[in-house]
C-alpha positions as CSV (number, residue, x, y, z in Angstrom):
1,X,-35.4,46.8,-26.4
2,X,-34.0,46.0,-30.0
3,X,-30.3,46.3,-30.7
4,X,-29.4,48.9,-33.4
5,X,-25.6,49.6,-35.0
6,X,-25.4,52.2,-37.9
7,X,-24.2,50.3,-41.3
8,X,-21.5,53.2,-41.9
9,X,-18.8,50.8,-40.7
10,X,-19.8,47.3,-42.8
11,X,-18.4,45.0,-42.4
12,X,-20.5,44.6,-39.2
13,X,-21.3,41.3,-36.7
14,X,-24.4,41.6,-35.2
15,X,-24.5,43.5,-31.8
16,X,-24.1,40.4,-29.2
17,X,-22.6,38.4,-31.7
18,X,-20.7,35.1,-31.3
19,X,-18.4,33.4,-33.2
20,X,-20.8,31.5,-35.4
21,X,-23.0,34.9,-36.2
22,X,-23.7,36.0,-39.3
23,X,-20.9,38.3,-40.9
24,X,-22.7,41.2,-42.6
25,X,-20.7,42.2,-45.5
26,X,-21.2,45.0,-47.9
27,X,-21.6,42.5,-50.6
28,X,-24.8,40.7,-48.6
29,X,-26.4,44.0,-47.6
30,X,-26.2,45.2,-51.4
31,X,-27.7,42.4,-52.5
32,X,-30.3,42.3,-49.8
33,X,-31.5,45.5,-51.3
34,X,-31.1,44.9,-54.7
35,X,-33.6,42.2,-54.3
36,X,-36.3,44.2,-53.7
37,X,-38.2,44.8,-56.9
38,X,-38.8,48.3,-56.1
39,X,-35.1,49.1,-55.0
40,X,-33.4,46.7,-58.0
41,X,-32.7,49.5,-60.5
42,X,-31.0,51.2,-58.0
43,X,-27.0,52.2,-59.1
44,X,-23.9,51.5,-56.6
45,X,-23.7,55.2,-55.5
46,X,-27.4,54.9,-54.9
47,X,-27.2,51.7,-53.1
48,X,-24.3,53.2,-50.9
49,X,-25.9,56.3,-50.2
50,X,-29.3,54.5,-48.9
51,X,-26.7,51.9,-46.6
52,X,-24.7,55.3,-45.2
53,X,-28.3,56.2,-43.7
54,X,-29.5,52.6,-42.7
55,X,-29.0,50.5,-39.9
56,X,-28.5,46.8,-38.4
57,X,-31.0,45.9,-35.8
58,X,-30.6,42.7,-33.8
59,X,-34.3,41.6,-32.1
60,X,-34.6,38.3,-29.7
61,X,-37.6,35.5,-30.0
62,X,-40.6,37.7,-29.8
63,X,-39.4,40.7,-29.5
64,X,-41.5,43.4,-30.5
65,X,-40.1,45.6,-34.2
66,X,-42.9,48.3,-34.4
67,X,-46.4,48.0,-32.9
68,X,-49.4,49.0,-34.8
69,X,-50.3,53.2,-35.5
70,X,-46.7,53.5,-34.2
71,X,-45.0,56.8,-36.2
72,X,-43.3,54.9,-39.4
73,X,-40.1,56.9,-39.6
74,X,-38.3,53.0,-40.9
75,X,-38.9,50.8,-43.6
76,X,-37.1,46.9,-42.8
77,X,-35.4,44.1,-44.9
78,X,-35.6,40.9,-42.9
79,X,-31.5,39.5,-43.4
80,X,-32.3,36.5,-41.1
81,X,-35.2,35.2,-39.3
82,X,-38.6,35.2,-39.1
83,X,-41.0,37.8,-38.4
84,X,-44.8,37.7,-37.6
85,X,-47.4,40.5,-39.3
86,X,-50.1,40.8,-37.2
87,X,-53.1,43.4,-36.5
88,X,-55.2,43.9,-33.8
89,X,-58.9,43.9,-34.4
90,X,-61.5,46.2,-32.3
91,X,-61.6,43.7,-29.6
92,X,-57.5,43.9,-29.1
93,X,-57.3,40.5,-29.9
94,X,-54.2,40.0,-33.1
95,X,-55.0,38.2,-35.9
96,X,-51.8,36.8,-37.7
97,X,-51.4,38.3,-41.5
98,X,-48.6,36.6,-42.1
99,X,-44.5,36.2,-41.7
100,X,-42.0,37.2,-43.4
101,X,-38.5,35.9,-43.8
102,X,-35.1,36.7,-45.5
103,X,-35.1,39.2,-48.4
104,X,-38.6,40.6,-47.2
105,X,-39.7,43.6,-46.7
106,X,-41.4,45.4,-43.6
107,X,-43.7,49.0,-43.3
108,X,-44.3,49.7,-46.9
109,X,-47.8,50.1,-46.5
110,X,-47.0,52.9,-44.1
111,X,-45.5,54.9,-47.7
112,X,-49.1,55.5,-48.9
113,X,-50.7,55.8,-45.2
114,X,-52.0,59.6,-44.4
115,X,-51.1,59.1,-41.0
116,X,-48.0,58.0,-41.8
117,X,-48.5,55.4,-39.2
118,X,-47.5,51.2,-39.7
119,X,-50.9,49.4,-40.1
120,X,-50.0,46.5,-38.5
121,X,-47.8,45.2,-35.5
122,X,-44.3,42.8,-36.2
123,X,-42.9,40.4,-34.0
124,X,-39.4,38.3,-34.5
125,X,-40.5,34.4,-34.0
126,X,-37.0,33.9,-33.1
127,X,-33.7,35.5,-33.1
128,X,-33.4,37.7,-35.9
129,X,-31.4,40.9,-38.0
130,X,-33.4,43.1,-40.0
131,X,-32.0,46.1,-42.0
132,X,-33.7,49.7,-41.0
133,X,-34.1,51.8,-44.4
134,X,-34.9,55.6,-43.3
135,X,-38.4,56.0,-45.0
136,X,-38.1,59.3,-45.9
137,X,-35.1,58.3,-47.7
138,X,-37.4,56.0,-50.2
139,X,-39.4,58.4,-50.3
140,X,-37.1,61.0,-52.0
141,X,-36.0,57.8,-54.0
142,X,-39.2,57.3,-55.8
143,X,-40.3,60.9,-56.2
144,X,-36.8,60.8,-58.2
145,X,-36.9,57.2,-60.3
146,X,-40.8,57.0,-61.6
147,X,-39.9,53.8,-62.8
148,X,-39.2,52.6,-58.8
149,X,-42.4,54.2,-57.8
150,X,-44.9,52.4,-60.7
151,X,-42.7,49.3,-59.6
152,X,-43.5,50.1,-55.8
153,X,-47.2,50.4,-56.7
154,X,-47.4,47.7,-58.1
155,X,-45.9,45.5,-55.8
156,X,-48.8,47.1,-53.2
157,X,-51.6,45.9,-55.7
158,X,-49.8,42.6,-55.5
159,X,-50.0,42.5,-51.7
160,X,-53.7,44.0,-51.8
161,X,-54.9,40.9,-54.1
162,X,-53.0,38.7,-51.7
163,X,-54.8,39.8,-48.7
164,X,-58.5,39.9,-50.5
165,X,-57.3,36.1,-51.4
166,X,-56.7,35.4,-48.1
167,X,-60.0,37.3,-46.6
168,X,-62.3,35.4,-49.1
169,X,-60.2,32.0,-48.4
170,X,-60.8,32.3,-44.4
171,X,-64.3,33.6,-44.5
172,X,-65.6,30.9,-47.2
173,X,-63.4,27.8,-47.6
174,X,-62.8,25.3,-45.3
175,X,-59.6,24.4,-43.6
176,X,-58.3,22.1,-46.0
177,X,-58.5,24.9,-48.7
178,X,-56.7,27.4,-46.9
179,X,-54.0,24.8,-46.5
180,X,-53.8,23.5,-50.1
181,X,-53.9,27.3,-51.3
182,X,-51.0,28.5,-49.0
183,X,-49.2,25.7,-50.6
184,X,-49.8,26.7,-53.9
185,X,-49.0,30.4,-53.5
186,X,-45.4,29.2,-51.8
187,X,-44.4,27.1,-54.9
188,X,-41.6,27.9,-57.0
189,X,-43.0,30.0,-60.3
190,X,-43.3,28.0,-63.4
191,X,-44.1,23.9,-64.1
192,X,-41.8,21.6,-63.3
193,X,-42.1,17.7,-64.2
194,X,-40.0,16.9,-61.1
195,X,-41.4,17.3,-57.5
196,X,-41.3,21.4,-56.2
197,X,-40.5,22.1,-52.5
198,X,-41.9,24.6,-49.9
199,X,-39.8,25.5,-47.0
200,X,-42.7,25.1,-44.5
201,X,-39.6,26.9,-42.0
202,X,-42.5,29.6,-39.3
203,X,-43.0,27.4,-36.1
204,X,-46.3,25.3,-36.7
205,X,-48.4,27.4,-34.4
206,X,-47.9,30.9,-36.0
207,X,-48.5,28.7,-39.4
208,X,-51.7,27.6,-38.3
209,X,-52.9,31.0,-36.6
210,X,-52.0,32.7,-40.5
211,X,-54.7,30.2,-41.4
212,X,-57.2,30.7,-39.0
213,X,-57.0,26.8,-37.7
214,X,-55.4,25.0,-34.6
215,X,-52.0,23.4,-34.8
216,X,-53.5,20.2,-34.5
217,X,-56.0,20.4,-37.6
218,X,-53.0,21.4,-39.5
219,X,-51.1,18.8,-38.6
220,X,-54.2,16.7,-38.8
221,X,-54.8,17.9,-42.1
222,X,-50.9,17.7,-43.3
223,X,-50.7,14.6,-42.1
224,X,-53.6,13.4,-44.5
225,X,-52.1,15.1,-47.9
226,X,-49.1,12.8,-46.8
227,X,-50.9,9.8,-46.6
228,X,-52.7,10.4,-49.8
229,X,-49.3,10.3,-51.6
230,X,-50.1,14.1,-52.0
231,X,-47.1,15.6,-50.8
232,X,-44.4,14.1,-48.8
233,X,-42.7,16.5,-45.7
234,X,-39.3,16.0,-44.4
235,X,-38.8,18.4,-41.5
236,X,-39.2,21.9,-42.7
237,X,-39.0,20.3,-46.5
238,X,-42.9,20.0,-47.9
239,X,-42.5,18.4,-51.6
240,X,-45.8,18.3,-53.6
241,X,-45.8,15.1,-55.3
242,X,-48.8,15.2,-56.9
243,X,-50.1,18.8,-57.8
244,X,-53.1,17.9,-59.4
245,X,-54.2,16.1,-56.7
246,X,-53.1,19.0,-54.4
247,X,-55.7,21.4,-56.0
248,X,-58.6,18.7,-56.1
249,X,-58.5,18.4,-52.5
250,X,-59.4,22.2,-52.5
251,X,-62.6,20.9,-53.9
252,X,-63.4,17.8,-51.6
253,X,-65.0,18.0,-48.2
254,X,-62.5,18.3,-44.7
């Protein structure tokens, strides 16, 4: 089962922490939350008040967060980690959404859910420390700030358009498509005449399941962007040398 410690007495380690673990300081943890669009106009008092009723949880590599039409009583800020999205179709099989790592957020499509249920499942892809936000607590925030509720809205139309990208991508372009436009939508905002950089930092596998392909046609397929002079990849470090390039291969056969 996950770990939980209440955030009342921050500074906090982690539960089963070593020396090398992560030191949560009030500092971090405001700042966590003040970077989430919806949360950022939030004042100190406010900010304290929301900590005072959340909590650390600790999870292990792939341990389970929530499971899908469980009751959504928490809302969670990934602090480190990963963490897979995934929902189960009517077969039971899961189909990966996507993952999420620091600074983002968990559940919030359960805030406009009648059931008040979370419509999907999460699983940590390896050890990792999420902060649990009492729901009903951003609830009562919003219906007080309406400029943090049109800002939560609109963060939900952002991750609606998103998802209808994705469902159009994986049900009408080929492989090398849903590749080059994953790389696109993780690149830095703005133009830049020097080389941009994605963290490519989710195990391969869980990478290629978010894109409906095997590992080894992504690797098949990375692997041939490199060699084009497309992008180069150190590690987890994917540079797009060439963006132009990038987007005509959206247009050329796999």
């Amino acid at each position: 089962m996950p770990t939980w410690r209440k955030v009342v007495n921050i500074p906090i380690y982690p539960p089963d922490s070593s020396s090398t673990d992560l030191l949560f300081k009030p500092k971090q943890l405001r700042e966590l939350v003040n970077g989430v669009p919806w949360l950022s106009e939030l004042d100190e008092e406010e900010v304290t008040a929301l900590l005072q009723d959340s909590e650390l949880q600790s999870l292990k590599t792939r341990e389970w967060l929530f499971r899908q039409d469980a009751p959504a009583h928490w809302l969670y800020i990934v602090i480190n980690g990963a963490v897979r999205l995934a929902r189960s179709a009517g077969d039971g099989r899961l189909a990966t959404i996507r993952c999420v790592e620091r600074g983002g957020t968990l559940g919030e499509l359960s805030m406009v859910s009648s059931a008040g249920v979370y419509l999907y499942s999460a699983e940590a892809l390896r050890r990792t420390h999420v902060l649990a936000i009492p729901a009903q607590h951003c609830r009562e925030i919003m219906d007080r700030q309406p400029a943090c509720r049109a800002e939560f809205m609109s963060r939900l139309a952002l991750e609606l358009t998103e998802r209808l990208e994705d469902l159009a991508l994986l049900t009408q372009a080929d492989a090398m498509s849903r590749l080059v436009s994953y790389i696109l939508r993780q690149l830095p905002a703005g133009r830049s005449k020097s080389p941009r950089v994605v963290r490519l930092s989710i195990p391969k596998r869980w990478l290629a399941a978010q894109l409906a392909m095997t590992p080894e046609t992504l690797s098949r397929l990375l692997a041939k962007l490199r060699d084009g002079g497309v992008i180069g990849i150190d590690r987890q470090r994917l540079t797009v040398l060439d963006e132009q390039k990038l987007r005509d291969a959206m247009l050329a056969d796999d």
